[in-house]
GUBARO-468326 format. One record per residue: residue in three letters; z negated, y negated, x negated of N, C-alpha, C in turn. Coordinates in steps of 0.05 Angstrom, whole numbers, plus 5000, padded with zeros to 4 digits. Layout:
N
ALAZYXZYXZYX;...
//
This chain:
240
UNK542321045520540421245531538921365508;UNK535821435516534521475492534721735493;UNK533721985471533722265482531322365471;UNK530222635492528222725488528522955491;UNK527723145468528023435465526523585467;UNK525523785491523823955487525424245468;UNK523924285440525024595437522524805425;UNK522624955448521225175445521225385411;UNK519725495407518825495375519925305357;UNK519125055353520624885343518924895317;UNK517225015315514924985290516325175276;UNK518425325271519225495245522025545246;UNK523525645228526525825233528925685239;UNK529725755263532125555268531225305288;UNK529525445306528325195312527024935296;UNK526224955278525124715258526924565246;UNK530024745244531224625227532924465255;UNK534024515285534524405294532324075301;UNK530024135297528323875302529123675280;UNK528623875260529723725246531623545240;UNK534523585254536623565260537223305280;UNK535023325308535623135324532822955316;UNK531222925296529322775296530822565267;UNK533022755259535322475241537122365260;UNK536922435284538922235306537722105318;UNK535022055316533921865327531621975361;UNK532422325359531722335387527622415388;UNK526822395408524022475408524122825422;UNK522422885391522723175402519323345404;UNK519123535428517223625427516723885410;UNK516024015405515624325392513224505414;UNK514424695425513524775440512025125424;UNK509825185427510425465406507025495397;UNK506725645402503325815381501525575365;UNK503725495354502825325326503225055318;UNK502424785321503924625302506824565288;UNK508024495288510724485264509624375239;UNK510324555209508024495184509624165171;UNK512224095194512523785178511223635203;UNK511623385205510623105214512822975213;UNK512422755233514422605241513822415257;UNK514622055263513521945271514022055309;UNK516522165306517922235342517522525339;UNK516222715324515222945334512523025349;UNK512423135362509823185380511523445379;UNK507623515387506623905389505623825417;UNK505624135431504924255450505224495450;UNK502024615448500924905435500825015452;UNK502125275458502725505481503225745470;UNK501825955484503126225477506026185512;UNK508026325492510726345508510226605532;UNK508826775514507726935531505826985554;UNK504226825555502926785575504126615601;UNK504126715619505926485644503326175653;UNK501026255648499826055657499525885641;UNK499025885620499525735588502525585591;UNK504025745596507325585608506925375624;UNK505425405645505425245677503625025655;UNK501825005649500624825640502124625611;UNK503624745594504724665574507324515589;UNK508624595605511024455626509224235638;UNK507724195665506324065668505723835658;UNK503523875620504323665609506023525593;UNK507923605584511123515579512623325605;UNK511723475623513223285651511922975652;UNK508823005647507722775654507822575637;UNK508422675601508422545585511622365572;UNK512622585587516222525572518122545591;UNK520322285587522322405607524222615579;UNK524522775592526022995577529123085590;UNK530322975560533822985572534823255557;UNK533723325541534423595531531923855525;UNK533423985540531024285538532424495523;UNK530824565496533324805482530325015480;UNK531325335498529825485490530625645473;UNK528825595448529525755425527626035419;UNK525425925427522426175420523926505424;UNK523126695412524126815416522627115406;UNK522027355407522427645384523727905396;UNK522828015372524728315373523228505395;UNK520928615385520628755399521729045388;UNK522629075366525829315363523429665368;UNK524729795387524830045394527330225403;UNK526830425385528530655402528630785429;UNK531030785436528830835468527531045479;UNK526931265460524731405474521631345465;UNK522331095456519730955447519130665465;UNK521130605476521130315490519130385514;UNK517930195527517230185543517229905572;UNK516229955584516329805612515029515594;UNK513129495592511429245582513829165562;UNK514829275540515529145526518828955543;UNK519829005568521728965582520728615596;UNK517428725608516828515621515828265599;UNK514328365582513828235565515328005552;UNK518928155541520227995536521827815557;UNK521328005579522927805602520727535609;UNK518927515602517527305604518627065588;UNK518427185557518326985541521026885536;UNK522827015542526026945541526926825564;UNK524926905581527126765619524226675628;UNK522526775640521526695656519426405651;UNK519026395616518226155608519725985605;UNK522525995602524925845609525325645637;UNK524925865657525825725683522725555692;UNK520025555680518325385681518925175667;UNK519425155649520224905630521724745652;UNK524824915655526224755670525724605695;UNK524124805708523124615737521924485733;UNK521224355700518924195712520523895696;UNK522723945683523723785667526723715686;UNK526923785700529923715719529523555736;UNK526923445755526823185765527622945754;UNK527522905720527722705703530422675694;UNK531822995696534723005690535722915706;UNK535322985737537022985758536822685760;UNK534922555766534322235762535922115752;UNK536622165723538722085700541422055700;UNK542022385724543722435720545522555695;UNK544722625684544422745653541522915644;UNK543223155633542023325619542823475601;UNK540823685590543223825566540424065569;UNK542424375584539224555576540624755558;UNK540024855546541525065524539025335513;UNK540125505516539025805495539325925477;UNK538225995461538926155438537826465442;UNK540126565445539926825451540527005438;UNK543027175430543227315404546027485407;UNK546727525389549627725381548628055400;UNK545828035403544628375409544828385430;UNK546728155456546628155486548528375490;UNK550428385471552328655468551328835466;UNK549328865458548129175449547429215421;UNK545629335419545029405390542729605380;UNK542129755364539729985371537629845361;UNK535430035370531729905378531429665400;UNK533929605410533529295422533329405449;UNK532029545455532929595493531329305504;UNK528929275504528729015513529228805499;UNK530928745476531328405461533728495484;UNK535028585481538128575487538528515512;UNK535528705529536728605559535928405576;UNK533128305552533027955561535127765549;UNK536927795532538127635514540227625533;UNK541527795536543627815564542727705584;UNK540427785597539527595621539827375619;UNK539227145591539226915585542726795593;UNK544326985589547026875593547526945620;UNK547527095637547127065665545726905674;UNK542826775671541626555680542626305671;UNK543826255648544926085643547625955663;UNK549026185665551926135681551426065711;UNK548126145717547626065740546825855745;UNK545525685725544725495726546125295723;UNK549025415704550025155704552325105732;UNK551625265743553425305771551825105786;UNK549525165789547424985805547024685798;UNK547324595772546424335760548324175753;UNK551324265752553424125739553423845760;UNK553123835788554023665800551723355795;UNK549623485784547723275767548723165739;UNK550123215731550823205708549323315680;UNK548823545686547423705673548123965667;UNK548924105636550224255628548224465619;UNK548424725624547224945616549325075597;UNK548325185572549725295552548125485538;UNK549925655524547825865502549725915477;UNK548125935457548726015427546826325428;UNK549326415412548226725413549026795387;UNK547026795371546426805336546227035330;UNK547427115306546327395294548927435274;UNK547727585256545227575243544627375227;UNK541427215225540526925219538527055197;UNK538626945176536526955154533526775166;UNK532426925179529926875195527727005187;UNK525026965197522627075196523927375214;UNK523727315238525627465260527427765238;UNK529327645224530927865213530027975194;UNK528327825175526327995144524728185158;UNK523628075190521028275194522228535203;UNK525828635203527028835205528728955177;UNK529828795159531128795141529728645123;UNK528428795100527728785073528528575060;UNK527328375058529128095043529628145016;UNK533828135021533128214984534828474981;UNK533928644999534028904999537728964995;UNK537929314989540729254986541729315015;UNK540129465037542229385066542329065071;UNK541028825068542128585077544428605058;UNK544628615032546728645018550028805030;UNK548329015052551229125052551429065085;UNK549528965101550128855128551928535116;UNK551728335103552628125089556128195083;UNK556128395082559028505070560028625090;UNK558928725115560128835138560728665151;UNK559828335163560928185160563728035163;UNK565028035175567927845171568327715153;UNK566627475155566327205141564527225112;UNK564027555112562927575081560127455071;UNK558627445100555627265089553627305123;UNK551527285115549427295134549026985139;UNK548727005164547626675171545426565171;UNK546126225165544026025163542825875189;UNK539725815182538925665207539925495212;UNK541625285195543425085192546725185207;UNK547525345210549425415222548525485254;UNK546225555258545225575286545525335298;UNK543925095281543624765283546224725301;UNK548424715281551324565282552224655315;UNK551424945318552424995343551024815365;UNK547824835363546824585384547124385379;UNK548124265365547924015360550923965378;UNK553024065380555324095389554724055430;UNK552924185440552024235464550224105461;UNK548323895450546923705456548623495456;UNK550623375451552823135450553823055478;UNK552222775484552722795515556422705511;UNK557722735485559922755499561823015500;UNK560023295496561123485509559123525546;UNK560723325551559723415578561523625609;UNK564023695586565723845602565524115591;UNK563124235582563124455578560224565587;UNK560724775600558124835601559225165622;UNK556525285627556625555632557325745603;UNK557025645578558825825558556225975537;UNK557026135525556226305506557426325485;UNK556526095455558626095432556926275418;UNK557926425413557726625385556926495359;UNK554926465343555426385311554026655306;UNK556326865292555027145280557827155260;UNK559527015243561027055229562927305234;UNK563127295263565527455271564627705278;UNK562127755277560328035282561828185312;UNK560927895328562028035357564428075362;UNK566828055350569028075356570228375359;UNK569428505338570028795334571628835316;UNK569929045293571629015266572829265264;UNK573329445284573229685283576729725261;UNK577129845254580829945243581330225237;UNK583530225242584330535240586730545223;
//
C-alpha cells in the first residue's frame, strides 16, 4: 500500500520536519498552509490556504480529494493567540476554533471516502500540553482540548473502517510558535528548560517520533489517545 499524507502547516516547524520524515519513507505528502514549504521534493506538493478562512478550507479539501487518494491526514497548523483573560475575547475563541477544529473536520470529510474505500486510515492532531490549562491561553487551550474530544469522537465513529484517530500534545517545542512568546536565548527559556523533568525543552524531531509512531499502519490497535511529548511537563511536578 502506497501512502499519502496530507499535513497541515507542513511548510515550517514541526510540521516540515514531520514531511520531512515521511517523504524518507517513501510516502506522498501534501503541505497544506499560507505558504509553500522553502524545501522541494520529488513527492511533495503545496496547497496554498489560509486555515483561517472556512471557504479557502472547502476549496483546498476539495482539491486534495480530486487529486490524491489520501491515507493519512495530520493536522498540525496551528497559533497562540496568548491573552489574559480580561483581554481575551469572543473572535479570538471562534477564530481559533476554526483553525484547530473546524478546518480539521473539512479536511476530513473530504478525505474519508478514500479511507473508508481502503479501509485504512491514519488521522492524527497536534495539539498541545496547554489542553490542561495554562495562562494567556483562554482560547489555544480551549481549542486544543476540543481537538482531544473531537478526536475520541472520531475515533469512536471510524474505527470500524479501519481508521485510527489520535493526538500528540507537545509542549514546550523550540518553535517559531514558542520564540514568538519566549525570547530565544533568553534566561526564562533557560529556567523554563530546568523546570522541566527531563531537564531540556523540546525538539521538532521529538514531535516527529511521536507521529511517526501513529502513522505505522502497524499500530492499528491504538487509537482514541492523547500522547504527551512535553518531557514530563504534564505529569505534575509539584513536592512538598
Amino acid at each position: 500500500m502506497t501512502h499519502t499524507a496530507v499535513i497541515t502547516g507542513g511548510n515550517k516547524g514541526c510540521g516540515a520536519d514531520l514531511a520531512r520524515a515521511l517523504l524518507e519513507r517513501d510516502y506522498t505528502v501534501i503541505s497544506v498552509a499560507r505558504r509553500a514549504p522553502e524545501t522541494s521534493h520529488p513527492n511533495l506538493h503545496s496547497v496554498e490556504a489560509d486555515l483561517l478562512d472556512p471557504a479557502a478550507v472547502q476549496a483546498a479539501a476539495e482539491e486534495i480529494a480530486q487529486r490524491f487518494a489520501v491515507t493519512h491526514l495530520i493536522h498540525n497548523a496551528g497559533l497562540i493567540w496568548p491573552n489574559l483573560v480580561e483581554d481575551a475575547t469572543p473572535s479570538d475563541i471562534t477564530g481559533l476554533a476554526q483553525l484547530h477544529l473546524g478546518s480539521a473536520l473539512t479536511l476530513v470529510q473530504a478525505v474519508l471516502p478514500n479511507m473508508k474505500a481502503a479501509g485504512f486510515g491514519r488521522v492524527m492532531f497536534n495539539a498541545s500540553r496547554a489542553a490542561l490549562g495554562a495562562p494567556t491561553r483562554t482560547a489555544y487551550s480551549a481549542s486544543k482540548a476540543g481537538m482531544i474530544g473531537m478526536a475520541r469522537t472520531w475515533a469512536l465513529e471510524l474505527a470500524q473502517h479501519g481508521i485510527t484517530v489520535n493526538v500528540v500534545a507537545p509542549g514546550p517545542i523550540l518553535t517559531d510558535n514558542f520564540w514568538g512568546i519566549v525570547e530565544k536565548g533568553s534566561p526564562r527559556q533557560d529556567a523554563l528548560a530546568k523546570s522541566i523533568p527531563v531537564g531540556r525543552l523540546g525538539t521538532v524531531e521529538d514531535v516527529t517520533n511521536a507521529f511517526l509512531f501513529f502513522c505505522d499502519p502497524a499500530s492499528g490497535f491504538v487509537t482514541g489517545q492523547t500522547l504527551y511529548v512535553c518531557g514530563g511537563a504534564s505529569v505534575g511536578t509539584l513536592t512538598i
